[in-house]
C-alpha positions in Angstrom: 224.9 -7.2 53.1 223.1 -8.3 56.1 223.0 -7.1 59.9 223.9 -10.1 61.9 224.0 -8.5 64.9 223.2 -5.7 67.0 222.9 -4.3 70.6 219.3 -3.1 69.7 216.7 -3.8 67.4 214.7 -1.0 65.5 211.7 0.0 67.5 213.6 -0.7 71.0 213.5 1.6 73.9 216.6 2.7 74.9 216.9 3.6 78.6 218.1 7.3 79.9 222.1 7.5 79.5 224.9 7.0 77.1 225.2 3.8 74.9 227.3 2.1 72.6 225.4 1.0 69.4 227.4 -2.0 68.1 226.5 -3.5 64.5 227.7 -6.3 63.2 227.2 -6.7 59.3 227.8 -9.8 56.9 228.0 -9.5 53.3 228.2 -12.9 51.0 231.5 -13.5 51.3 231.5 -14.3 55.0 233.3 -10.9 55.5 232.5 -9.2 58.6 232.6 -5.6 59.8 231.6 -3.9 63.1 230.2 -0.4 63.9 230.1 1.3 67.5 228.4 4.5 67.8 227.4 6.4 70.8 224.1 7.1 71.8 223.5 9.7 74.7 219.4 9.7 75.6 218.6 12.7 77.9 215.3 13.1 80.1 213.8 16.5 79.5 210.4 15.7 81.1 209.9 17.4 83.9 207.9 15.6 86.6 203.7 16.5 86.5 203.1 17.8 90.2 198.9 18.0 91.0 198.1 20.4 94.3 194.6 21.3 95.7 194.6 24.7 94.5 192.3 26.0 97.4 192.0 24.4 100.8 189.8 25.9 103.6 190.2 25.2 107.2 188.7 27.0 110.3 190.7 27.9 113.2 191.5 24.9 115.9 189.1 25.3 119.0 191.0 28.5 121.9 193.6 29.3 118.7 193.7 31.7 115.7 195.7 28.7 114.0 194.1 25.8 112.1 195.2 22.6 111.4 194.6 21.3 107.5 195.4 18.0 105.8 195.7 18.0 102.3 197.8 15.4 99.4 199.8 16.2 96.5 200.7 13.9 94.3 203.4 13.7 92.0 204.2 11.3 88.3 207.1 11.1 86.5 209.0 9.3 83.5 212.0 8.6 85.9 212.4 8.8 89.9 211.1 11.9 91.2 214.4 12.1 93.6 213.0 15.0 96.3 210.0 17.3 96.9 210.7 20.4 99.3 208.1 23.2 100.6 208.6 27.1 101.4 206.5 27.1 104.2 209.1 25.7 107.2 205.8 24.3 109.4 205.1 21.7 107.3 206.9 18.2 108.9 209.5 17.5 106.8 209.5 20.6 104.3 212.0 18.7 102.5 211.5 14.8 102.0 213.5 12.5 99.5 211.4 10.1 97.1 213.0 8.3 95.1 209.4 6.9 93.5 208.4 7.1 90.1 204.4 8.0 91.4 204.2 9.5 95.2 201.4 11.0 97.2 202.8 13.1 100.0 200.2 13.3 102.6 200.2 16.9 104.8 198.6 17.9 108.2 199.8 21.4 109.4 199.3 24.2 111.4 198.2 27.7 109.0 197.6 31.0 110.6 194.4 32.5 110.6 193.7 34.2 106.9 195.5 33.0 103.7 198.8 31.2 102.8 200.3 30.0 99.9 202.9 27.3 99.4 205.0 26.1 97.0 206.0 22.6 96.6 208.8 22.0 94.2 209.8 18.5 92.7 212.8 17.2 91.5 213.5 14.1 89.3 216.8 11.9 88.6 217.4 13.6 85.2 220.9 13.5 84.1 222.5 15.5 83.8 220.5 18.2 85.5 217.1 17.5 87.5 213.8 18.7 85.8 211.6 20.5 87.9 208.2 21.0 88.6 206.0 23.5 90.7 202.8 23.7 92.2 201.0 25.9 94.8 198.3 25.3 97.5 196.2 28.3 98.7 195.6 27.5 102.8 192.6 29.4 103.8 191.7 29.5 107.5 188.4 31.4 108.7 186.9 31.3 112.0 
């Protein structure tokens, strides 16, 4: 019996989400027979987020604020679909990507001493997202 046909080749990538697998076999009597069988890939890789772990800043000239630009940037096997911050100052705190690679530029406004901030990242995962942290320590001195 040979395969004469099939919907994928041994070896082939198979993209995220369900399949049918159809084989078609011949044997040597010209009689043919078909299998289907489902194939259901999931994404379990979270997306790999990369934050300045320390960033130092002194405060903005008449203010005990600073301002501090920094980037984060964020890789994954799929669309990352969102990022979103806990620290409300930062414009947007919340920002859809929809990239597989981004590098989210920030410029803010830290009080004076030390803050930390958590960005989060989501990807497209089906059926759930997979997530990913990181955190940047904002340190502004005088």
């Amino acid at each position: 019996m040979t395969v004469v046909s099939s919907s994928y080749e041994s070896g082939d990538m198979i993209p995220i989400g369900t399949h049918i697998i159809t084989f078609t076999a011949t044997d040597l009597f010209g009689n043919n027979a078909t299998c289907d069988f489902f194939i259901k890939v999931e994404d379990v890789e979270p997306p790999t987020a990369t934050c300045p772990s320390i960033v130092y800043g002194m405060t903005d000239p008449g203010s005990s604020n600073g301002t501090v630009s920094f980037n984060i940037t964020v890789v994954d096997n799929v669309l990352v679909a969102c990022l979103f911050t806990n620290y409300t100052l930062i414009n947007p705190n919340w920002l859809p990507v929809d990239m597989v690679s981004y590098v989210f530029q920030t410029a803010a406004v830290f009080p004076f001493g030390e803050t930390i901030i958590e960005y989060t990242f989501l990807d497209n995962s089906s059926p759930t997202s997979n997530q990913a942290s990181c955190y940047v320590t904002v340190n502004i001195q005088v």
